[in-house]
PyMOL Python script that loads the backbone (N, CA, C, O; Angstrom):
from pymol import cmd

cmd.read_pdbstr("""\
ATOM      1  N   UNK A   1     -20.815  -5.385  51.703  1.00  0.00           N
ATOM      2  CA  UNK A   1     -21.935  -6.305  51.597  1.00  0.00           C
ATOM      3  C   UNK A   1     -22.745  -6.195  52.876  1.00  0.00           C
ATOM      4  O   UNK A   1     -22.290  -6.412  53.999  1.00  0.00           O
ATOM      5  N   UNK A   2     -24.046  -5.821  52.581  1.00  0.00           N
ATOM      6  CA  UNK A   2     -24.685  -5.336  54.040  1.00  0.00           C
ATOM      7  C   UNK A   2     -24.819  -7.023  54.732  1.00  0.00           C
ATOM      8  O   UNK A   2     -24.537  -7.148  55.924  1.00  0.00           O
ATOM      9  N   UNK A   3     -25.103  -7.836  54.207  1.00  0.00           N
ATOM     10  CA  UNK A   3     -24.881  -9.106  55.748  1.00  0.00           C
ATOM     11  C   UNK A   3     -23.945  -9.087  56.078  1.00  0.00           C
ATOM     12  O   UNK A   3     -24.021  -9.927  56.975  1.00  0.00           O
ATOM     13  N   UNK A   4     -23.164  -8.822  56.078  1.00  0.00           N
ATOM     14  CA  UNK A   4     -21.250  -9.141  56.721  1.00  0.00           C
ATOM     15  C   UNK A   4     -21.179  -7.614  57.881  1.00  0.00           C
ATOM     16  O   UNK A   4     -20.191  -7.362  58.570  1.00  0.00           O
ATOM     17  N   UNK A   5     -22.428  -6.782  57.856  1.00  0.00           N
ATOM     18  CA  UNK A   5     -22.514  -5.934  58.754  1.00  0.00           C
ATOM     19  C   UNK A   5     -23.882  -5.650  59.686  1.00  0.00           C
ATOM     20  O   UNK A   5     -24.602  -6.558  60.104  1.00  0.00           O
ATOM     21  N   UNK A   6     -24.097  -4.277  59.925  1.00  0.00           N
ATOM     22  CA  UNK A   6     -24.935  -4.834  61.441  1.00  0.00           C
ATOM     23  C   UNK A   6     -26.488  -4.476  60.485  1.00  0.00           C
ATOM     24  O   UNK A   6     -26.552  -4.202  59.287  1.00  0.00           O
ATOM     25  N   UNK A   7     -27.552  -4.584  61.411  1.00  0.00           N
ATOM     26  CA  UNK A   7     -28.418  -5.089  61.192  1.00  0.00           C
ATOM     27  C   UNK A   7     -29.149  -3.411  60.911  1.00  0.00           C
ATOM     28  O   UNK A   7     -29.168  -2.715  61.926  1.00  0.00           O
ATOM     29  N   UNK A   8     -29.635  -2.868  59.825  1.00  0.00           N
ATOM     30  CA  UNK A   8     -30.071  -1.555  59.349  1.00  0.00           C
ATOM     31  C   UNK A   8     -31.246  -2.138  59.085  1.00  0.00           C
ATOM     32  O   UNK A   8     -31.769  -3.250  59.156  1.00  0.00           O
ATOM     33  N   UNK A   9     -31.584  -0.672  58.649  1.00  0.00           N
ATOM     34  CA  UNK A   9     -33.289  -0.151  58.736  1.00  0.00           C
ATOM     35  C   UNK A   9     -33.561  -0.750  57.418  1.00  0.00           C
ATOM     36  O   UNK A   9     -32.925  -1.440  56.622  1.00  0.00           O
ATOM     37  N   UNK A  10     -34.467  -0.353  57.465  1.00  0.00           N
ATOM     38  CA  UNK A  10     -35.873  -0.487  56.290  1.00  0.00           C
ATOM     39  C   UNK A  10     -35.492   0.298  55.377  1.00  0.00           C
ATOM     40  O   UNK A  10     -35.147  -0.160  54.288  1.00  0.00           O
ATOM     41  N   UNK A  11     -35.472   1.884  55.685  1.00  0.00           N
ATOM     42  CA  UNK A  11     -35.358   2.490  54.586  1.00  0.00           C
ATOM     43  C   UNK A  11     -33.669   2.321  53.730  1.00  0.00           C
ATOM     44  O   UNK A  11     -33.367   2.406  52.540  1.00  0.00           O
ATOM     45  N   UNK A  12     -32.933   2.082  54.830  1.00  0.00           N
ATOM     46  CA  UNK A  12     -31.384   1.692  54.365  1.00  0.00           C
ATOM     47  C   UNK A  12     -31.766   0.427  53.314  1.00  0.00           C
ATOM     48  O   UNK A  12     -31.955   0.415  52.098  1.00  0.00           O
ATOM     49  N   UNK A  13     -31.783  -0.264  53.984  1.00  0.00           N
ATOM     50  CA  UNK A  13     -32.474  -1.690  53.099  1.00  0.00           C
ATOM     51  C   UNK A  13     -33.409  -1.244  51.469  1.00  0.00           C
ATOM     52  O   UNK A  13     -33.071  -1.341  50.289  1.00  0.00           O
ATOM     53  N   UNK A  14     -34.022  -1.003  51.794  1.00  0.00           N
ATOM     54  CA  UNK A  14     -34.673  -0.380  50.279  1.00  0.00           C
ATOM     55  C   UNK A  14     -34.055   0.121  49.377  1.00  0.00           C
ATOM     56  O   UNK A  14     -34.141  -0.362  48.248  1.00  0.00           O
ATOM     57  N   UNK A  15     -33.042   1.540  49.714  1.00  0.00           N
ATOM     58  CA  UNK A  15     -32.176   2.194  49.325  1.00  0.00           C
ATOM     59  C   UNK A  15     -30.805   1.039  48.202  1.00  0.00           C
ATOM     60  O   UNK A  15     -30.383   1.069  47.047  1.00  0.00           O
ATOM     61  N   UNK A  16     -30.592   0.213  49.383  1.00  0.00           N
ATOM     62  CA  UNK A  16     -29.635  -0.589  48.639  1.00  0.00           C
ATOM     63  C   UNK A  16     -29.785  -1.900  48.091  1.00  0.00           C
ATOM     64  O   UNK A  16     -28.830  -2.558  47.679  1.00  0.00           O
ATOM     65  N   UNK A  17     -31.546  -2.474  48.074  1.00  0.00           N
ATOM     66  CA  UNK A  17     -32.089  -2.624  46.558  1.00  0.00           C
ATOM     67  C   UNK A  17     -32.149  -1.675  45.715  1.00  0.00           C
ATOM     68  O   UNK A  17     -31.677  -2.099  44.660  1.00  0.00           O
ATOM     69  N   UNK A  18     -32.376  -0.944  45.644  1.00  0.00           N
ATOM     70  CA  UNK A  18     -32.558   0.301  44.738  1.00  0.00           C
ATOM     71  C   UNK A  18     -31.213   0.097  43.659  1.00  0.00           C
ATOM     72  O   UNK A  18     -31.060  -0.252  42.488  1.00  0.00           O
ATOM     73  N   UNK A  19     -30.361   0.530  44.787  1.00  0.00           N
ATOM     74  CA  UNK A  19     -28.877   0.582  44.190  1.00  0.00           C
ATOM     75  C   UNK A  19     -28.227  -0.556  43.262  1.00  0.00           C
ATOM     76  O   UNK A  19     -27.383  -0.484  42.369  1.00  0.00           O
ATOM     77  N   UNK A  20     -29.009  -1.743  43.866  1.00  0.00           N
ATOM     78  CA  UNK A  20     -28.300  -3.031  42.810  1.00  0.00           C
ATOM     79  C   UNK A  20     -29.122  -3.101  41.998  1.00  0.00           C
ATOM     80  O   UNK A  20     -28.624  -2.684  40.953  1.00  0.00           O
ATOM     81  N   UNK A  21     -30.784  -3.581  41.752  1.00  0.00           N
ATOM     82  CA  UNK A  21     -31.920  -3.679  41.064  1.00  0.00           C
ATOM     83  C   UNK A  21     -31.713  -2.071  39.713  1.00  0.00           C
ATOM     84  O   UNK A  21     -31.943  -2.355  38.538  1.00  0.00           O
ATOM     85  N   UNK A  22     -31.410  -0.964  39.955  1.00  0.00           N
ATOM     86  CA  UNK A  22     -30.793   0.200  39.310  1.00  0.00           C
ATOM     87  C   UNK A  22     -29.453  -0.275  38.291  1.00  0.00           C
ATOM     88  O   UNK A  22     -29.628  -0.332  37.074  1.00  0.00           O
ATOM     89  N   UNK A  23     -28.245  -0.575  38.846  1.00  0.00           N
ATOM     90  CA  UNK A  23     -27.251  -0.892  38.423  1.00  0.00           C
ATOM     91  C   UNK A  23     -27.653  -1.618  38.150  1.00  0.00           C
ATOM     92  O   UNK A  23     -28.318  -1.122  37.240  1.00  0.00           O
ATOM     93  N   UNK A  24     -27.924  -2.766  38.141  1.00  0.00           N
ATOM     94  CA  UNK A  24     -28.280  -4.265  37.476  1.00  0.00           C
ATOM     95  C   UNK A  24     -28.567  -4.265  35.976  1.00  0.00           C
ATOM     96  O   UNK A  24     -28.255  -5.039  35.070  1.00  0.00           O
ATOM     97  N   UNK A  25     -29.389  -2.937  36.034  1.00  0.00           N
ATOM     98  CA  UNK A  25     -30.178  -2.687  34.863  1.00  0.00           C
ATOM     99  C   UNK A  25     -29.578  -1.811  34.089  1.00  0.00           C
ATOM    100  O   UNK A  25     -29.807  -1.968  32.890  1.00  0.00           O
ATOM    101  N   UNK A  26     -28.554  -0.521  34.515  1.00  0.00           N
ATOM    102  CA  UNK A  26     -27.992   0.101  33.732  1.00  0.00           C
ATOM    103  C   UNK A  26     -26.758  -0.753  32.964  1.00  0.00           C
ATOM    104  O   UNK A  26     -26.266  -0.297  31.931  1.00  0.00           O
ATOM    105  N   UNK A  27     -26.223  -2.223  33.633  1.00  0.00           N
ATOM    106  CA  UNK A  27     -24.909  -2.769  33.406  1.00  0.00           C
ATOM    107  C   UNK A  27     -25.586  -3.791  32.169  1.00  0.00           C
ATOM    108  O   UNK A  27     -24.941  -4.436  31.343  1.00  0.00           O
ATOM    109  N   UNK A  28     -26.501  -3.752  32.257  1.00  0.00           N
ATOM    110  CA  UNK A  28     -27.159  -4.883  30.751  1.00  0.00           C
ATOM    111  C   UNK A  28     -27.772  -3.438  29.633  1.00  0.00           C
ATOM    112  O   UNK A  28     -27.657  -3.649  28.426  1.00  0.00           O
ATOM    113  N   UNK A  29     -28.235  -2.395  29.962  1.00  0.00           N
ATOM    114  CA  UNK A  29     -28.513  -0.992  28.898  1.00  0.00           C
ATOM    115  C   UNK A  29     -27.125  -0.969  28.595  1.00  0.00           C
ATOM    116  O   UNK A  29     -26.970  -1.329  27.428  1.00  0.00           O
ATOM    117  N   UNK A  30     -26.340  -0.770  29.005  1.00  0.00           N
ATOM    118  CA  UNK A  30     -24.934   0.117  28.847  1.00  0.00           C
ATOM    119  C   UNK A  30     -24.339  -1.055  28.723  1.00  0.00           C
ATOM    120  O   UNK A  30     -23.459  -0.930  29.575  1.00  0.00           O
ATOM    121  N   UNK A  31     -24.133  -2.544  28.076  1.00  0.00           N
ATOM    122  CA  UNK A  31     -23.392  -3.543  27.883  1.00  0.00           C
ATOM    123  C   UNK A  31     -21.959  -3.770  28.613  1.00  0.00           C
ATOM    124  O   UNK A  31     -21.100  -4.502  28.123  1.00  0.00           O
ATOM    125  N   UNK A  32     -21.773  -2.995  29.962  1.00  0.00           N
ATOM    126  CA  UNK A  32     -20.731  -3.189  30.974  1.00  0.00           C
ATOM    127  C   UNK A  32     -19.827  -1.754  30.914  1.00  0.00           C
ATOM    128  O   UNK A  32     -18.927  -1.439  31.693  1.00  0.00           O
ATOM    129  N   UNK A  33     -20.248  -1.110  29.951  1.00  0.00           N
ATOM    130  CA  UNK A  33     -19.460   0.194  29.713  1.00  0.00           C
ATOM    131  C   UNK A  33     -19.683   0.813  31.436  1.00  0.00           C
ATOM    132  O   UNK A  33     -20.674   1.184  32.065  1.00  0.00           O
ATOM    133  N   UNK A  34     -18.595   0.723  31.682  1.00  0.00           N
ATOM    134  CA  UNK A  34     -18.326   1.751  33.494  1.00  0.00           C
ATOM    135  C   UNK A  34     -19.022   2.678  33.352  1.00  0.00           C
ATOM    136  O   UNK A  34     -20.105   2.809  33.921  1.00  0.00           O
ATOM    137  N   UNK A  35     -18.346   3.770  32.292  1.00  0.00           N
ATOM    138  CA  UNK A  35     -18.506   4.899  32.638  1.00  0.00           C
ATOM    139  C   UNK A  35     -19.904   5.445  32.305  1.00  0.00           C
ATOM    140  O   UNK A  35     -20.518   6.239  33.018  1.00  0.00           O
ATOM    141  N   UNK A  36     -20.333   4.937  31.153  1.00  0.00           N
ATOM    142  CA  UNK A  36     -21.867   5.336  30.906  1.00  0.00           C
ATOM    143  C   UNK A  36     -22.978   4.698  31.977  1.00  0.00           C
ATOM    144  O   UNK A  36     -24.122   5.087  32.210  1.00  0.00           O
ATOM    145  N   UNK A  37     -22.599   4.126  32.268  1.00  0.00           N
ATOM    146  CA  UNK A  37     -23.293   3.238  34.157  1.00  0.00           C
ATOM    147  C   UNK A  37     -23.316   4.464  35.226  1.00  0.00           C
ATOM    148  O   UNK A  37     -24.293   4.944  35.801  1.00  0.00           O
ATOM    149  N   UNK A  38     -22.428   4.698  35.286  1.00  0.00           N
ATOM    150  CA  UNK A  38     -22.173   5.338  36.133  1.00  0.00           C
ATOM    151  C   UNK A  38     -22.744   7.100  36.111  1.00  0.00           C
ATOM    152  O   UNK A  38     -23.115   7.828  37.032  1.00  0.00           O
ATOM    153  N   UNK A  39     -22.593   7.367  34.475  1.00  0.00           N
ATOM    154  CA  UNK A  39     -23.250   8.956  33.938  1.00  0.00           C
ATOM    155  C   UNK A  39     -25.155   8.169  34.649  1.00  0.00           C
ATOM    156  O   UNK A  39     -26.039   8.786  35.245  1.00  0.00           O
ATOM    157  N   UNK A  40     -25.134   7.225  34.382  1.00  0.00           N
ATOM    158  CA  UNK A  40     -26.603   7.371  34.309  1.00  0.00           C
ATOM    159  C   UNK A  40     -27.247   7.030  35.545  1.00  0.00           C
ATOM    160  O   UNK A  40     -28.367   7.342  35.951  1.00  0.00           O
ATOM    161  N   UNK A  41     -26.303   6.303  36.100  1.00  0.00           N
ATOM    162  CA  UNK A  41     -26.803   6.527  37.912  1.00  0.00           C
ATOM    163  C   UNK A  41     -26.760   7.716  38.605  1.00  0.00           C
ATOM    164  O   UNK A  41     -27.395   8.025  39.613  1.00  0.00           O
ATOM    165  N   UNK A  42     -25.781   8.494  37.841  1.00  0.00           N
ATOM    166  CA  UNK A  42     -25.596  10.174  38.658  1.00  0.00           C
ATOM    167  C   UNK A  42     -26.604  10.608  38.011  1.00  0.00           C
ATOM    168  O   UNK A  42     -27.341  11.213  38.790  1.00  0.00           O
ATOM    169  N   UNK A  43     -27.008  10.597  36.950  1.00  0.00           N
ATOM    170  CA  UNK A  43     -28.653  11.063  36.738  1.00  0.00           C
ATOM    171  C   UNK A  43     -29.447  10.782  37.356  1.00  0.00           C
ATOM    172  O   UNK A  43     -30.318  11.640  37.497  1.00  0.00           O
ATOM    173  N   UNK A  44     -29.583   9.818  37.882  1.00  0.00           N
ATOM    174  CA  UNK A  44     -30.927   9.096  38.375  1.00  0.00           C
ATOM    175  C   UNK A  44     -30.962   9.533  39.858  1.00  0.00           C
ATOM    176  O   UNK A  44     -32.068   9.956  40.194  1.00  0.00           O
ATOM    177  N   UNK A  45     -30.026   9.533  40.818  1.00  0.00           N
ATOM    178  CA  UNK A  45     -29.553   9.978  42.026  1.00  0.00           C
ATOM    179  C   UNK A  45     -29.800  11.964  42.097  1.00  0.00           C
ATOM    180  O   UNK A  45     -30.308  12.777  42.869  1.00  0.00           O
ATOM    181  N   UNK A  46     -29.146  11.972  40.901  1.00  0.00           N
ATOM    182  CA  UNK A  46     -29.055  13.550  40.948  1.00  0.00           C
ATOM    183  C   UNK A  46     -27.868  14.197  41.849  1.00  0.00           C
ATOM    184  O   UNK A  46     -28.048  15.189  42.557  1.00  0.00           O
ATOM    185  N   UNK A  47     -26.896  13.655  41.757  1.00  0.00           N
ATOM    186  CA  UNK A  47     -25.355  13.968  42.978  1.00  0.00           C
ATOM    187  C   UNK A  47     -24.385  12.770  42.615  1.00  0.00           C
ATOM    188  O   UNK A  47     -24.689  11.754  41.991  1.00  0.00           O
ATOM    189  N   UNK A  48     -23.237  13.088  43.104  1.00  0.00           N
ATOM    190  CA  UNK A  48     -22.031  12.889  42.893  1.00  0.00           C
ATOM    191  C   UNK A  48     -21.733  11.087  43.570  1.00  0.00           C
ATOM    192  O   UNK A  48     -21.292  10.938  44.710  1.00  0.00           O
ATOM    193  N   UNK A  49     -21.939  10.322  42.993  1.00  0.00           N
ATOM    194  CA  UNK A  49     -21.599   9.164  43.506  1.00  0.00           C
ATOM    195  C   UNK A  49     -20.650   8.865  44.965  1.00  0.00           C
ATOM    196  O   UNK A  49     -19.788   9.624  45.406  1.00  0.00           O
ATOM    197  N   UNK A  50     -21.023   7.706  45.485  1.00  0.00           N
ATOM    198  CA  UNK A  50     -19.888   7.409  46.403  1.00  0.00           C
ATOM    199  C   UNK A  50     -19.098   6.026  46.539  1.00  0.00           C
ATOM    200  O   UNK A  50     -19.056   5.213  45.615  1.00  0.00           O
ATOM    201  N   UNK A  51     -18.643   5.883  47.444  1.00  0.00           N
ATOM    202  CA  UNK A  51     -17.383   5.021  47.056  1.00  0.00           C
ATOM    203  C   UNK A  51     -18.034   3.326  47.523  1.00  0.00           C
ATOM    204  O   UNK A  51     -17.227   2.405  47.395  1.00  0.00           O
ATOM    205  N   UNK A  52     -19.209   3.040  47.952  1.00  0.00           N
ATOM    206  CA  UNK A  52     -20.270   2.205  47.914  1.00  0.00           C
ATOM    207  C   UNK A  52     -20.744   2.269  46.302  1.00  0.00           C
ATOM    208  O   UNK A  52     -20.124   1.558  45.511  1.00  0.00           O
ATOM    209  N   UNK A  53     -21.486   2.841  45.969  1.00  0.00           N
ATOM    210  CA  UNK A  53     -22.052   3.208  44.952  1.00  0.00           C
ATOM    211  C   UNK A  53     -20.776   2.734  43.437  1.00  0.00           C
ATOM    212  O   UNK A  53     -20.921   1.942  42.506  1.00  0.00           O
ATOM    213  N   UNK A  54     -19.661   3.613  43.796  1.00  0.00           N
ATOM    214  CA  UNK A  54     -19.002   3.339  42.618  1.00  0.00           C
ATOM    215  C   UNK A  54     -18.567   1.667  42.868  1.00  0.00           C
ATOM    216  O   UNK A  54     -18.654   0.868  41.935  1.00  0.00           O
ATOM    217  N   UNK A  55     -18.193   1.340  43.951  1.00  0.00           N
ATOM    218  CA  UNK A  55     -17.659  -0.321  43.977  1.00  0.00           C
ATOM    219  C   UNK A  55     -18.411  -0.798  43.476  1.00  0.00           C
ATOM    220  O   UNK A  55     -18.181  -1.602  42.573  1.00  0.00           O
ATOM    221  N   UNK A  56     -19.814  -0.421  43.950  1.00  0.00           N
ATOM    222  CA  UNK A  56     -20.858  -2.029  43.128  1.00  0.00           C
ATOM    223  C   UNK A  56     -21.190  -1.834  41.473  1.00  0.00           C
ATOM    224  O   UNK A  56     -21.400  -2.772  40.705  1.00  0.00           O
ATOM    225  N   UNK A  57     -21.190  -0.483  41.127  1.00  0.00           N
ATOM    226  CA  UNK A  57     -20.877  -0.396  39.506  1.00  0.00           C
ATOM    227  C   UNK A  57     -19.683  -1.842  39.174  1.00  0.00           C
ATOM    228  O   UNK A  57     -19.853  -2.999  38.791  1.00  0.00           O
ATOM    229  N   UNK A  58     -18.489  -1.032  39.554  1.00  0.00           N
ATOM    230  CA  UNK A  58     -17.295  -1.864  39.423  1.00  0.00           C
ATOM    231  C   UNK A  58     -17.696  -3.408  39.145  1.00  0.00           C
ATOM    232  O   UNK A  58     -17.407  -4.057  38.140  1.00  0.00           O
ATOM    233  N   UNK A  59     -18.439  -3.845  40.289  1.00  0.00           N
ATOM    234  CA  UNK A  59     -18.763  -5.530  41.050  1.00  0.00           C
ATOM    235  C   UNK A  59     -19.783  -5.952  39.609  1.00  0.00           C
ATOM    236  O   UNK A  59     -20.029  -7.080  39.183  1.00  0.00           O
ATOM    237  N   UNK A  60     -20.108  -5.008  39.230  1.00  0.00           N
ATOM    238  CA  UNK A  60     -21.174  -5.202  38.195  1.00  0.00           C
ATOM    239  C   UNK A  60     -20.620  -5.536  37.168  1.00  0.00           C
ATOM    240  O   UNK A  60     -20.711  -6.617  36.586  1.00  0.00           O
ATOM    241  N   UNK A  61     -19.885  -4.428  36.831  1.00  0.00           N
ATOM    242  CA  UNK A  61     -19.149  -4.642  35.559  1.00  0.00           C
ATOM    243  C   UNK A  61     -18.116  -5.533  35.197  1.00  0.00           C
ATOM    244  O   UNK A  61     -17.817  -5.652  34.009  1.00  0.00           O
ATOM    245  N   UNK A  62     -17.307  -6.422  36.418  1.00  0.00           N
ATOM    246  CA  UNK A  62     -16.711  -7.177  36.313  1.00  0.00           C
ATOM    247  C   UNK A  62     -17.436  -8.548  36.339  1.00  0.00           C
ATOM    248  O   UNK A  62     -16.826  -9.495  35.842  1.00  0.00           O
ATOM    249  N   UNK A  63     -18.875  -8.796  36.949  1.00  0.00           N
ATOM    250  CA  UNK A  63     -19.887  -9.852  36.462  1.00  0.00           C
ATOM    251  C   UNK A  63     -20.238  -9.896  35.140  1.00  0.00           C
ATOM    252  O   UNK A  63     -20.647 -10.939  34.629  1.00  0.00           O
ATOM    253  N   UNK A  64     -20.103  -8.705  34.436  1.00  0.00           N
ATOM    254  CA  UNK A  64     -21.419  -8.590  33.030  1.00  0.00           C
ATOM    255  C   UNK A  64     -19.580  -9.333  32.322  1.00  0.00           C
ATOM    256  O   UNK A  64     -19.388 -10.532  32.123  1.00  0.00           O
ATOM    257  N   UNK A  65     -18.689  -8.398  32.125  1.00  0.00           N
ATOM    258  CA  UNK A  65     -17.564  -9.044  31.479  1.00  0.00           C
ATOM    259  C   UNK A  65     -17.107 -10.558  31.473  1.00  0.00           C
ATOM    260  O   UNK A  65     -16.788 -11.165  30.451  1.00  0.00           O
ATOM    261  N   UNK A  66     -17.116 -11.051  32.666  1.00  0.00           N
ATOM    262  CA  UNK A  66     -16.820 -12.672  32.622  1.00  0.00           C
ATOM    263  C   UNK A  66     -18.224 -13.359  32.222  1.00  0.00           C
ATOM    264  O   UNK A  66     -18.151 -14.543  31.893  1.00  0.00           O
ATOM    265  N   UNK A  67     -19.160 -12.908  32.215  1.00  0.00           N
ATOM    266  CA  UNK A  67     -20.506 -13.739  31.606  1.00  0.00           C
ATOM    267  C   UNK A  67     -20.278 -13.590  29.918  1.00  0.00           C
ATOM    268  O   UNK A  67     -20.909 -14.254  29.096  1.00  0.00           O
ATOM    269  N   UNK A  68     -19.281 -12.617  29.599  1.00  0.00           N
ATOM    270  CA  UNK A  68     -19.951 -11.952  27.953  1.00  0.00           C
ATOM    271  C   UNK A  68     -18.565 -12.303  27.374  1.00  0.00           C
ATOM    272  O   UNK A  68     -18.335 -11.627  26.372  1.00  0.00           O
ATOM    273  N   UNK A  69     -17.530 -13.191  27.715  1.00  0.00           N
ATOM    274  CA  UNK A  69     -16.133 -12.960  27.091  1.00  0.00           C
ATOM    275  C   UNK A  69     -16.293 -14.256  25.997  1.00  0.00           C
ATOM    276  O   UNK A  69     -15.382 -14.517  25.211  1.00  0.00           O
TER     277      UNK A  69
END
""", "prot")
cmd.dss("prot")
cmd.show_as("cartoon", "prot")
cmd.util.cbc("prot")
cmd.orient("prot")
């Protein structure tokens, strides 16, 4: 969670709106399905996810599930 760390740039900052505002949107297209979240962020990126990247899928998908049970 970038407040619980030090104080980054602009373009960092943008980047990781990107990343939630992105996911946000693939986890309501893709009705919480992980893995199709995840095919379609590696599209969108164009490269191999990382272990930031895959957690907040995860963080996502465990929000969309307890909202939808």
């Amino acid at each position: 969670i970038l407040s619980h760390g030090t104080v980054i740039s602009r373009d960092e900052f943008l980047q990781e709106i990107h990343l939630l505002k992105t996911v946000g949107t693939y986890t309501e297209l893709h009705k919480g399905d992980e893995e199709n979240i995840k095919e379609a962020y590696k599209r969108d990126v164009d490269r191999e996810l990382n272990e930031d990247e895959l957690e907040t899928i995860t963080f996502f998908v465990n929000g969309y599930e307890m909202n939808n049970q």
